[in-house]
TORKOL-4160 file (C-alpha; in steps of 0.2 Angstrom, whole numbers, padded with zeros to 4 digits, m for minus):
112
<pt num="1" X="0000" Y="0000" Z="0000"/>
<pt num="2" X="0007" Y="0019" Z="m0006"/>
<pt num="3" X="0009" Y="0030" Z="0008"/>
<pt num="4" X="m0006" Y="0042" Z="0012"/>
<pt num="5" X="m0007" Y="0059" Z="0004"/>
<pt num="6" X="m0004" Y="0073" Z="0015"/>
<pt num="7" X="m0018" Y="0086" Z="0016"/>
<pt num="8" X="m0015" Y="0100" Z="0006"/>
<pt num="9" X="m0007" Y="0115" Z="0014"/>
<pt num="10" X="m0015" Y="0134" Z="0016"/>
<pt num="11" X="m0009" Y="0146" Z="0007"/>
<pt num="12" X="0004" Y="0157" Z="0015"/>
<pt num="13" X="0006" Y="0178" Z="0012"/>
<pt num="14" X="0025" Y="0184" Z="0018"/>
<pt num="15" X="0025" Y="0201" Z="0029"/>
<pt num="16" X="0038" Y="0213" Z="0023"/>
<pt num="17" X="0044" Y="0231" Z="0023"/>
<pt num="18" X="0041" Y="0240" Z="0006"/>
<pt num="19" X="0059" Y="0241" Z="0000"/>
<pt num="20" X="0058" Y="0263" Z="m0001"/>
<pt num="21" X="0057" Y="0260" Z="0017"/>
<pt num="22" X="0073" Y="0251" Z="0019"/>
<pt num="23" X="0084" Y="0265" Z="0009"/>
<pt num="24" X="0099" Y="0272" Z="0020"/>
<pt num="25" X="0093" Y="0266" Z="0036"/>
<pt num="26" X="0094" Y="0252" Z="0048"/>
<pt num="27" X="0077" Y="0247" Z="0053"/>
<pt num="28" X="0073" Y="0238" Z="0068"/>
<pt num="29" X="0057" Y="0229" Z="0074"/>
<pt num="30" X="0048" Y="0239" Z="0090"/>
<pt num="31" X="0035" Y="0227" Z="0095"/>
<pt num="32" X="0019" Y="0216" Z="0087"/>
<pt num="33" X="0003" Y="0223" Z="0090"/>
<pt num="34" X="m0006" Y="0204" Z="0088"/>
<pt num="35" X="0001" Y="0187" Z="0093"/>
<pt num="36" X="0002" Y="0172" Z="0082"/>
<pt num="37" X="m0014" Y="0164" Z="0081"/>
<pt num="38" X="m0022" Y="0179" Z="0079"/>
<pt num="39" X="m0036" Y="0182" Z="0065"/>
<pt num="40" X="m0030" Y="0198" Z="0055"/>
<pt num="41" X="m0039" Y="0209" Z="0042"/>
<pt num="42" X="m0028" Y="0215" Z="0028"/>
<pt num="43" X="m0021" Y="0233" Z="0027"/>
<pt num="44" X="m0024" Y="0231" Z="0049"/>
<pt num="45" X="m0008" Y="0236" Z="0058"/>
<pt num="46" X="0002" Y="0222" Z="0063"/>
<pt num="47" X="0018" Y="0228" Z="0067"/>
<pt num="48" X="0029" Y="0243" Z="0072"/>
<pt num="49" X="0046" Y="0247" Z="0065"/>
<pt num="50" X="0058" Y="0261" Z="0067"/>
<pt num="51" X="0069" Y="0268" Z="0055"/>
<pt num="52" X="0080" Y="0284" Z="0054"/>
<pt num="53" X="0068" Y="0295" Z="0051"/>
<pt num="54" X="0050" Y="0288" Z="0057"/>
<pt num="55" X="0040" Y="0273" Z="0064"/>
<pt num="56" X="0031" Y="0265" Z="0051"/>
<pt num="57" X="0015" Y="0252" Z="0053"/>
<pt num="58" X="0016" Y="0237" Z="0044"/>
<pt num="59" X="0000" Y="0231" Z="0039"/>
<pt num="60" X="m0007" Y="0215" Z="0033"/>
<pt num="61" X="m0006" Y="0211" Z="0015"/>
<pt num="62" X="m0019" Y="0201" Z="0015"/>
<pt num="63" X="m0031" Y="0194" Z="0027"/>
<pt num="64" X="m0030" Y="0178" Z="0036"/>
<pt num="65" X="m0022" Y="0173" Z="0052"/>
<pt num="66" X="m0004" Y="0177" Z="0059"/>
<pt num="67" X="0006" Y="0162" Z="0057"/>
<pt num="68" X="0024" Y="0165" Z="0061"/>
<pt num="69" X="0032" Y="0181" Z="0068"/>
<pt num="70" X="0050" Y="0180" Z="0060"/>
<pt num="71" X="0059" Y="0196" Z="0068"/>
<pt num="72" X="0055" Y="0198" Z="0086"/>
<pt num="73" X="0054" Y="0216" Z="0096"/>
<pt num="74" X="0072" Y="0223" Z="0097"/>
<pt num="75" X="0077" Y="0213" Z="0083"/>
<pt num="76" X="0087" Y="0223" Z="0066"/>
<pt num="77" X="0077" Y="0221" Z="0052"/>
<pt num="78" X="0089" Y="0216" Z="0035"/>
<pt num="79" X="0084" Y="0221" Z="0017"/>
<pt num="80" X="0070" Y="0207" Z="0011"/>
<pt num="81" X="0069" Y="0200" Z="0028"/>
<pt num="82" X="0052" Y="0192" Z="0031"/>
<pt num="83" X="0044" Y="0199" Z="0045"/>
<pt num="84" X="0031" Y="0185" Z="0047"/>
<pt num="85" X="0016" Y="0175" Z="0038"/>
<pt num="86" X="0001" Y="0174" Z="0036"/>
<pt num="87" X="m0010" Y="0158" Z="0033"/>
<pt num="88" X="m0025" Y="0163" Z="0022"/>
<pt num="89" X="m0041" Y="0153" Z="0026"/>
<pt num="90" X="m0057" Y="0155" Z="0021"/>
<pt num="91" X="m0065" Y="0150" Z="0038"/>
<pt num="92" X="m0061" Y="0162" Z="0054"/>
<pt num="93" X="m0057" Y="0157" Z="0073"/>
<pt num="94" X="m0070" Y="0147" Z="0081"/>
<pt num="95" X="m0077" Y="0161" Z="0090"/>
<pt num="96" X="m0075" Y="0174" Z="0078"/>
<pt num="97" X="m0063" Y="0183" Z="0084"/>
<pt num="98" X="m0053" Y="0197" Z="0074"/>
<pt num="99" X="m0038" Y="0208" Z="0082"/>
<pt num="100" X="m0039" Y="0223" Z="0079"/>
<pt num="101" X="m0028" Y="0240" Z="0082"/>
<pt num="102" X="m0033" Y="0259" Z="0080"/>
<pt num="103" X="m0017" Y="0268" Z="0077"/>
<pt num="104" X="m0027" Y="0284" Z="0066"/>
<pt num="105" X="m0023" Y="0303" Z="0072"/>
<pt num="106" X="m0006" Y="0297" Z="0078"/>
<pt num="107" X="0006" Y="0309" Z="0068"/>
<pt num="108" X="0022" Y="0299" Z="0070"/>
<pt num="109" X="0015" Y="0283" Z="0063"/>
<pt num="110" X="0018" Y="0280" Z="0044"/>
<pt num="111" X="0004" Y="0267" Z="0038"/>
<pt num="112" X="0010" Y="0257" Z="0026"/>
């Protein structure tokens, strides 16, 4: 008997910092603003990073749920560096649950 086939895996979307953002600087990650597990909507603010010249919310390119955070808080960020992954799904949590963070109004945050 052949082996069994392995269910088929979700589709994955990588987090990273628009390369213009990355120009003469050296970025560094501040801090996550959801955990893994967490159900995100896209273009909601999952991370904070600081570079030379301002703090920039990265948002989610797409939504789905936070997977894997690949740069932690305190961490340098290199060019093309994933920051994290996001599993898409159709289906949501269980409870129905959805992070979510307001940064609007806040004149040193850069939305990205």
């Amino acid at each position: 008997m052949g082996a069994a086939a392995s269910p088929a895996r979700p589709c994955e979307v990588q987090v990273r910092l628009e390369d213009s953002t990355l120009e003469g600087c050296s970025p560094m990650m501040l801090f996550w603003h959801v955990p893994v597990g967490a159900v995100v909507a896209e273009g909601q603010g999952l991370c904070e990073v600081e570079t030379a010249k301002s703090v920039v919310l990265v948002c989610a390119p797409a939504s789905g749920t936070l997977a894997e955070i690949c740069v932690e808080s305190g961490e340098p960020i290199a060019p093309g560096q994933v920051l994290g992954r996001i599993t898409l799904s159709r289906a949501g949590p269980a409870d129905g649950t959805v992070v979510r963070v307001e940064t609007a109004g806040d004149p040193d945050v850069d939305r990205r």
